[in-house]
LOKE-474067 format. One record per atom (N, C-alpha, C): residue in one letter; x, y, z negated. Coordinates in steps of 0.001 Angstrom, whole numbers, plus 500000, padded with zeros to 6 digits. Layout:
<recs>
AXYZ...
</recs>
This chain:
<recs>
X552308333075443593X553262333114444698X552887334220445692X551706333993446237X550812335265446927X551321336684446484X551196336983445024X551751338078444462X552761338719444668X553920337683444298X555081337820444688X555451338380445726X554976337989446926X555119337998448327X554830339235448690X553793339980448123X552683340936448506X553674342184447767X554219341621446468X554990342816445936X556464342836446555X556784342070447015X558188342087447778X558425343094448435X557287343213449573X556551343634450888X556679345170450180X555937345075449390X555468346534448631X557266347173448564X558223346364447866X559599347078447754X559973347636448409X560035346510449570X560667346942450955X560028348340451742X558766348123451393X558220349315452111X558720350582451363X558842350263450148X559172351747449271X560736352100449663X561449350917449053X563027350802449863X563560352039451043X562667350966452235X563010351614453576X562154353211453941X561048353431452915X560904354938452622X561908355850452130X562905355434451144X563495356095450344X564659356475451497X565302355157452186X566484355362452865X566074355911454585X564856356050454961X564509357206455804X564989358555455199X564095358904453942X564263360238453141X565535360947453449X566669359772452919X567668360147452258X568326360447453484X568004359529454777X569229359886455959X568181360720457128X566919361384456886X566406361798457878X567145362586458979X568048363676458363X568664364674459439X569236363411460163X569967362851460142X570883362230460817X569482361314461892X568949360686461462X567484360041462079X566908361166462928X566468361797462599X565468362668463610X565851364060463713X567164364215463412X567698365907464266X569165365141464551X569052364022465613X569828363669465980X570934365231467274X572064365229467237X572538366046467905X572434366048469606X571980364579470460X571756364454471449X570103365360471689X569442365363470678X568248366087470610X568096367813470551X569136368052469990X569091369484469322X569391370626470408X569955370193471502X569963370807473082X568829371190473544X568103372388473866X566638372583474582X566626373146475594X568087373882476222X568037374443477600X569617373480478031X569498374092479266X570348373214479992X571726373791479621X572170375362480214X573281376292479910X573057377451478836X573594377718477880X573988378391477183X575177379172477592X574821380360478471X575889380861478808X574814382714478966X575623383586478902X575303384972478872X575347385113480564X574614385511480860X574392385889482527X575490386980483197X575471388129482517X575981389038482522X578015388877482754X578301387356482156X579484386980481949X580161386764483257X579091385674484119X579092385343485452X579995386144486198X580882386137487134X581464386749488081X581479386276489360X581565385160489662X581852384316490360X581148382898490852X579940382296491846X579097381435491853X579500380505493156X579911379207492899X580554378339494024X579563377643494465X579368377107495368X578021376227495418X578352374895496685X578663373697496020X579182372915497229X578011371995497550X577110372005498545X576129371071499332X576748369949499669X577924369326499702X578147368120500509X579276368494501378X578135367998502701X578921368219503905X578406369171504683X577786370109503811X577481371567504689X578771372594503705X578662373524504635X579924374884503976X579962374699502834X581150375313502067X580939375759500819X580344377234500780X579449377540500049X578985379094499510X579528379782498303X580775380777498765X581527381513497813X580340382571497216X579754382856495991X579244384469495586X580417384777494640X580224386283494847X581273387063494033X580681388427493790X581013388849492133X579951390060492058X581311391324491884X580004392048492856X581429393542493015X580183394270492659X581120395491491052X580115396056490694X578831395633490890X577543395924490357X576311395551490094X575560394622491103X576448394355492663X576098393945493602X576794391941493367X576107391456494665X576845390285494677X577145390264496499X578198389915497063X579085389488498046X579194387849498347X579597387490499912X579714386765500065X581190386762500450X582531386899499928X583392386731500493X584026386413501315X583900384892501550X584337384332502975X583488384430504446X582367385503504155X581340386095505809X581449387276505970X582683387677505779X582512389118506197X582438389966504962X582358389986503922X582163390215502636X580751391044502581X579926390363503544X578426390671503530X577883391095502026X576711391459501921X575951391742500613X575017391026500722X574863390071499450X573746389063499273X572411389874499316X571321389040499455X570215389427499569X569937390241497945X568969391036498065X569230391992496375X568139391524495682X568947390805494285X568126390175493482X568135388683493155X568769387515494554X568650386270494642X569591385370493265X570787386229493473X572165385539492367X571107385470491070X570890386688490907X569971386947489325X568862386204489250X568388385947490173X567116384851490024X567487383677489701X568514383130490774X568968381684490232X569906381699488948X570485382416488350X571160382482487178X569942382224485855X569221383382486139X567650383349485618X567428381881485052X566730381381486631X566346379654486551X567622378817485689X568536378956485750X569509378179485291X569496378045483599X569734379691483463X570005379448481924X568704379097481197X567203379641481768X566186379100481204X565371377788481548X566313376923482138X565806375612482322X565682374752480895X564707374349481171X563881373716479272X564463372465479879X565171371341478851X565366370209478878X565028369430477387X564790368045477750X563999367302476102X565421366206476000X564971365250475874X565761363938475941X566500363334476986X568090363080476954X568433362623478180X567761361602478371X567694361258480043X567110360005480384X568040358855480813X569361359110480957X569935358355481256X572252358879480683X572436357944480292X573824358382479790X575039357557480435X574568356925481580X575869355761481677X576515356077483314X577675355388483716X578222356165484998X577514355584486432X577055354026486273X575880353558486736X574885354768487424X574131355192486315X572689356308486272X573431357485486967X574819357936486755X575091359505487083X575171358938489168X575321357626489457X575353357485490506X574296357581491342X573261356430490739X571831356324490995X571118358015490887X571307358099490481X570403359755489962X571299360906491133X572563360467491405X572807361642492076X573780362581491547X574383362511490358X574685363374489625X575635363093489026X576918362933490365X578462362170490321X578672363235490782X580359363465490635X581651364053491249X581339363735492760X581197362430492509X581258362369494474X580052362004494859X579147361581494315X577314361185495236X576645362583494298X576840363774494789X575717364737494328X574662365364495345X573704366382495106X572885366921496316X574041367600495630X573855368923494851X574452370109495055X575353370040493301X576541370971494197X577585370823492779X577706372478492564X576918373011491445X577297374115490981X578409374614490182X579251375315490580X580057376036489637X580195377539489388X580270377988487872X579863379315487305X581365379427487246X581939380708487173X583362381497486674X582917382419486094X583894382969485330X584405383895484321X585832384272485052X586103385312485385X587470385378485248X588126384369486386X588040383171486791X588891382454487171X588245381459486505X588268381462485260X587660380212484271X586032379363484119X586217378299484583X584758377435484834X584372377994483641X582900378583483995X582122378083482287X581319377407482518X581197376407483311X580038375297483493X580219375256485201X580035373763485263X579780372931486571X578471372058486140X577656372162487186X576107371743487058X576541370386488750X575711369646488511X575827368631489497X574186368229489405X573632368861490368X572184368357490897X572100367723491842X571281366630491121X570696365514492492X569812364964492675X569228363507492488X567980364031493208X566471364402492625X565446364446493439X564556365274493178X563525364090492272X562833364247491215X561928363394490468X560609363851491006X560324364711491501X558919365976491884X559371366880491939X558096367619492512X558262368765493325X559062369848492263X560131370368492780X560788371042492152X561283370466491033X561308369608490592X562233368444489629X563111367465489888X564238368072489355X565373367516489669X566462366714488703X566951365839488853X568144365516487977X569286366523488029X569766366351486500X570601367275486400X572068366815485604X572860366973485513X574283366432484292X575656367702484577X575911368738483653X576990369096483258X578089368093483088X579028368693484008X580708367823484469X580945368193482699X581515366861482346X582071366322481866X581045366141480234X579683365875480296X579098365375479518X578241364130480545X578114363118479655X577351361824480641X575945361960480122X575370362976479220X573909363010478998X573224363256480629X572045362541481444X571759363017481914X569836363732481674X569840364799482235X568301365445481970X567776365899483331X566512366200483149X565648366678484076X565236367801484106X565425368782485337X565038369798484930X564085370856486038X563663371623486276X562605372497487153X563315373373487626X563583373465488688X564715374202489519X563936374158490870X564124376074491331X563840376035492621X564899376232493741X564809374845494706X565918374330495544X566027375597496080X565473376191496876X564880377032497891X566314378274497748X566387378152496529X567145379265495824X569090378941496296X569099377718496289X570131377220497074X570452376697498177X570390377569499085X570502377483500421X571948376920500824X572138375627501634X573842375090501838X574295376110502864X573686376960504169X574734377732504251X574592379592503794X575573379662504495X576293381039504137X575357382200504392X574862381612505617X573780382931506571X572536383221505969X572214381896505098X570865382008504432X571348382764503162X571980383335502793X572516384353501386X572328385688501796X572872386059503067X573645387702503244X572100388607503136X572140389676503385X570747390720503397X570628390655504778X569145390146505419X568954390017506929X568550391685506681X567896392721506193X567878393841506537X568715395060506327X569962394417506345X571606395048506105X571223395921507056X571198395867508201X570899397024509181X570002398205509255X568962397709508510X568123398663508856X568070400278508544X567587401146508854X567892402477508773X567154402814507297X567379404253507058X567732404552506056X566192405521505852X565067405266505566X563477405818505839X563887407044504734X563311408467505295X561711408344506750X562423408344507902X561875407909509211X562764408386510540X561815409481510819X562536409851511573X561876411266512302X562166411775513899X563412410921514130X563035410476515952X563726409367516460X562924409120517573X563535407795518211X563155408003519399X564872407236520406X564785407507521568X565927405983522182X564809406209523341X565543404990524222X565887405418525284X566110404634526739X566733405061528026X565079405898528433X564119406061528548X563140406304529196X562356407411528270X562130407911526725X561460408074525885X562310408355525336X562026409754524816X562041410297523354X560781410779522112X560399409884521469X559948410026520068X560232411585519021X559860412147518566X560484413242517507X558313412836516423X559198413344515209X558030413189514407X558232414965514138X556792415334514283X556562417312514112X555068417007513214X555495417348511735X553942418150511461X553515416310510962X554191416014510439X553996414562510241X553500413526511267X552766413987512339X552723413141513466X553560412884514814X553698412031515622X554984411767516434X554339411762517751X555290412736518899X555000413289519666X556051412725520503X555805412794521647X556617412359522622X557238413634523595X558305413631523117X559272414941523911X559165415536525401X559277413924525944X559574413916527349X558282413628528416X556917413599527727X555620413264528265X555440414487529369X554798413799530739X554204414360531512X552842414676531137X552657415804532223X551470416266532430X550082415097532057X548994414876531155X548554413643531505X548731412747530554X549847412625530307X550044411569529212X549968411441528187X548825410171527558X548417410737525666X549377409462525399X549801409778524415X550562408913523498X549542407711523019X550259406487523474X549291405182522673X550069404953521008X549174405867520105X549508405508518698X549844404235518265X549368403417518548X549049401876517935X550614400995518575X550778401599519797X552117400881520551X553367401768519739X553177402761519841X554425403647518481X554091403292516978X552994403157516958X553244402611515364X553965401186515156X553462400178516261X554060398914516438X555980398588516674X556419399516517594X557576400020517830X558691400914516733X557696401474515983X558443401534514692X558345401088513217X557835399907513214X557682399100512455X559104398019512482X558846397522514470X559667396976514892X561358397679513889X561544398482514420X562871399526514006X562792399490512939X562270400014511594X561833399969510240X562392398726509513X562066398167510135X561940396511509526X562740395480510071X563734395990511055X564507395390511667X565922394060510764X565104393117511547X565854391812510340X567056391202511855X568269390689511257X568933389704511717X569302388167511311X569562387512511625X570255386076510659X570953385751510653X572324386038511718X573146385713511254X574356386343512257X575360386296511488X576652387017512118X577290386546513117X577733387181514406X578252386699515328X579660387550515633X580489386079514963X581724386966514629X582961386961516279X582037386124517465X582971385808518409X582662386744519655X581136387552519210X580767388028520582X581697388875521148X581811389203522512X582593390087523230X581345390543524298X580767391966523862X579796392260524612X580378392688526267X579349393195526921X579548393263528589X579859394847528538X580026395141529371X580365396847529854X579486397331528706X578083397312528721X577287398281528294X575711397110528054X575024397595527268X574082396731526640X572929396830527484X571987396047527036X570882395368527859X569745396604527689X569603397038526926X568983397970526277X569279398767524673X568912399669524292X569589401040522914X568272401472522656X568373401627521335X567345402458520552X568698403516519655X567855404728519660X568981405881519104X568172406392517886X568161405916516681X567159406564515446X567833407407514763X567560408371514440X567447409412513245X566879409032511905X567577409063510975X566635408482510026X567456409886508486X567168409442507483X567464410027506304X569101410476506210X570058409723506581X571170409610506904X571705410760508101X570657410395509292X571654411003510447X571138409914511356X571961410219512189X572114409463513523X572585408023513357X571850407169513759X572225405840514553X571969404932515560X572373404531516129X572642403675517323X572126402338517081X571605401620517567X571585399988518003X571694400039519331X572655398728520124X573364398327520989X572396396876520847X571608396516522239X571426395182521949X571911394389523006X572476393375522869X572760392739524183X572664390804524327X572475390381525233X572062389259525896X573236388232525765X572945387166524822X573843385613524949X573104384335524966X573069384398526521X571845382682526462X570311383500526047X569678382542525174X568768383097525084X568283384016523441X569798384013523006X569547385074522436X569896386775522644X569306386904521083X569811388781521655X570844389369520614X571745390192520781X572731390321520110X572207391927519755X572414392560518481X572517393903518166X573331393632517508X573907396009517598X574817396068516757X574968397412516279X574887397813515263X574427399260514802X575328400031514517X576036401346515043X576670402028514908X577291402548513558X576512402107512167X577077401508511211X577190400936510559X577923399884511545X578878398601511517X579732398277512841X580979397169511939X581627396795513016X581490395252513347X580245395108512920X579714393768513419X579063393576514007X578429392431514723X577477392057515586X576757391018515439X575629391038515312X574392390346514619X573600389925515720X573134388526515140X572237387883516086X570317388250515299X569710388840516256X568195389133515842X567815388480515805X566586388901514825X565141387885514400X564997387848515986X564110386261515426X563531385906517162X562525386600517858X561534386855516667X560633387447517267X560977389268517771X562154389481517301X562180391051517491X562953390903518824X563835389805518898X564511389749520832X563306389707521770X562349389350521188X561340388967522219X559912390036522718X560052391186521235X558958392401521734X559872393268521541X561067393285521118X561642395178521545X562113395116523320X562454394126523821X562554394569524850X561436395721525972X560423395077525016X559722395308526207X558780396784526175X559150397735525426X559078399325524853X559522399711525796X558919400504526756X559579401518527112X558235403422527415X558632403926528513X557786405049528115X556467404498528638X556254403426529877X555492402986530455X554461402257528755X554806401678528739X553885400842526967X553621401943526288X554114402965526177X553892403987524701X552930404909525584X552881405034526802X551446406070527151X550542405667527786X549454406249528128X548706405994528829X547920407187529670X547731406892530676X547251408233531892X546110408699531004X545848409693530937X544220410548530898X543455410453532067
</recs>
């Protein structure tokens, strides 16, 4: 009887070997498996990047020639490089096994039509090629993830940082800046000229050595000149608080800076906008003038 039993056992085991064999693909290259990145889409195709946070703005990108735009701010120019990074992250996000498939989980997880962190959408043309719905975070930089209109959901490594909900955090804060090398600069008090590769002060009295370290600081300031964000309502006063007049590779330009509350407003002669400054630059360009840049002998 023992025998019996022992060889039964033995069938079955051979049995349920054979009918693994025979149905493996279907067993273990199941098609929910055979997915290893998130989007399958050509980068290059992209035209068009929507990005809805909720209840912060929507963020229109739109690519004009090799560049990307923000349409609805002015048709600003994105920061150079950011679109391509997050496209980057997107299409090479590694995913394994969904973790969850039911409408329950797309709620809990975040990764509904209507309970999402962030709802991505790609165009072509006019034509979606993918809506991404991220929500929430599993770890640092891990996030839930589910493509509209599949209920697989996956996990994936995405840097948030890269999706900023508003508009101001996209545009190029050094849209303004001049066009290097400069070669003079002048304010109400001081004129700057660079001769012989070093920079001399035009208008110096008898006496007066140039403090290098305060002109090198002062045109760094100028050089590097960042804003954050657009101020599309200002109506400046007669005439500005203070002007820097640079020469740079280009030619001639102007900055206009002027006073709202406690910020500072510039605005560069090319453009017809008006920009609110880095904080820290409202707070040391004022204070340049010929008095800081010399010092008596």
């Amino acid at each position: 009887m023992q025998k019996k039993i022992t060889l039964l056992i033995l069938l079955l085991l051979v049995q349920s070997g054979l009918v693994a064999y025979v149905y493996r693909d279907k067993l273990f290259k199941s098609p929910v498996n055979q997915k290893t990145v998130l989007l399958e889409i050509d980068i290059d195709s992209i035209d068009r990047v929507e990005l809805d946070s909720g209840s912060v703005e929507r963020v229109v990108l739109k690519k004009k020639g090799d560049a990307w735009i923000l349409p609805d701010y002015s048709s600003l120019p994105v920061s150079n490089g950011v679109v391509a990074a997050l496209l980057k992250d997107l299409t090479q996000a590694k995913i394994s096994m969904p973790v969850a498939l039911s409408e329950s989980a797309s709620k809990r997880f975040k990764v509904n039509n209507t309970y999402f962190n962030k709802k991505l959408t790609l165009y072509k043309k006019n034509k979606i090629l993918a809506r991404i719905l991220i929500g929430k975070p599993l770890s640092y930089q891990t996030h839930y993830v589910r493509l509209e209109n599949d209920n697989r959901i996956y996990t994936i490594k995405i840097n948030m940082d890269r999706l900023p909900a508003e508009q101001k955090n996209w545009f190029d804060h050094q849209i303004i800046q001049p066009v290097l090398p400069l070669v003079r600069l002048e304010s109400v008090d001081f004129i700057l000229e660079k001769t012989q590769g070093e920079w001399q002060m035009k208008n110096a009295k008898e006496g007066d050595r140039l403090n290098h370290n305060q002109v090198t600081r002062l045109l760094n300031y100028i050089k590097f000149i960042q804003v954050i964000d657009v101020v599309d309502t200002y109506k400046p006063g007669e005439k500005p608080v203070f002007y820097f007049m640079v020469t740079d590779k280009k030619g001639g330009i102007r900055y206009d800076f002027y006073k709202k509350g406690k910020q500072v407003i510039v605005k560069s002669s090319r453009s017809n906008l008006y920009y609110q400054l880095a904080e820290y630059l409202g707070k040391y360009l004022p204070v340049f003038n010929k008095r800081v840049l010399v010092s008596k002998e």
